[in-house]
N, C-alpha and C positions, 0 to 999 in steps of 0.2 A: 330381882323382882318379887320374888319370894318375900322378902320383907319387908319392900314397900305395901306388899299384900296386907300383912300380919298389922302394920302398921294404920293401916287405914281401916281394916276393921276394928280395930283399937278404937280412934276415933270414931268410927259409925257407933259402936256400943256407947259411948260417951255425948257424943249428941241425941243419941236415942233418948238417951236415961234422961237428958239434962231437959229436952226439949219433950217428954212424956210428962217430968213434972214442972217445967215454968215456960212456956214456950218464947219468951220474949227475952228471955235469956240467950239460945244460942242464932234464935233473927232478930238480933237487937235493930235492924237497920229497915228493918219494916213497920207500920204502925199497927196492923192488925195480924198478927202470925195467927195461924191454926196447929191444932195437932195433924192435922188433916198434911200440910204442908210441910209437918215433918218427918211426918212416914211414906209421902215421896221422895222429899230429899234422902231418907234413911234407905228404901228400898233404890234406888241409885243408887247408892254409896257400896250398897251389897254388892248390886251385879258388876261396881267397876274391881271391886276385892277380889272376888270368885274367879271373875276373867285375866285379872291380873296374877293370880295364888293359880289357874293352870294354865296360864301362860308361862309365869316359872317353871312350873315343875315341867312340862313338855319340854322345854328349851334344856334344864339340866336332864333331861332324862337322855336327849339328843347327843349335846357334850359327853356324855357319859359313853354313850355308844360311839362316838367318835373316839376316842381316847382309846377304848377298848380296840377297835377296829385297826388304830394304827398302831397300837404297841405289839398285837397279832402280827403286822402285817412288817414291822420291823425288828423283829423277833426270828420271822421267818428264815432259814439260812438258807440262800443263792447256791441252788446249784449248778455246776459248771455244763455247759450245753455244747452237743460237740458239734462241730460246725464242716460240712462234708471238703476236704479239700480236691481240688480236680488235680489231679495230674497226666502231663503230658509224655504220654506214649508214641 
C-alpha cells in the first residue's frame, strides 16, 4: 500500500504541475476546465495518498508486531508441569 501511496502522489504532483500551467491538458474531456477544478481533483488525490501512505504503514507496523509476538512466543521453551497423580491406599 505503501507504494501505491508513493505512486499516486507521484501522479498528484504531475497533474498539479500540468494542470497549474494548461489545464485542458490533463481534462482534455471537458470543454471548459478551470484551475479551480484542479485543485479539487488535486486536494483529493492528496487525502486519498495520505490515507493510503498510513494505512500502510499502520498495517506494516501491525505485521511487525505480529511476527515479533510469535517468534517470542515460539522461542519460548515448554516447561514440563507436574501433574498430581492419585494413588490408592
Amino acid at each position: 500500500m505503501i507504494t501505491a501511496a508513493i505512486n499516486i502522489g507521484i501522479y498528484t504532483i504531475v497533474f498539479f504541475l500540468l494542470g497549474m500551467y494548461k489545464p485542458q491538458w490533463p481534462l482534455f474531456f471537458m470543454k471548459n476546465p478551470s484551475r479551480i477544478t484542479i485543485m479539487i481533483i488535486t486536494l483529493v488525490m492528496i487525502m486519498v495518498g495520505v490515507t493510503l501512505f498510513g494505512e500502510g504503514t499502520r498495517q506494516k507496523k501491525l505485521e511487525a508486531a505480529s511476527v515479533t509476538a510469535t517468534s517470542v512466543v515460539n522461542q519460548s521453551p515448554t516447561a514440563a508441569i507436574p501433574v498430581p497423580v492419585p494413588t490408592d491406599k
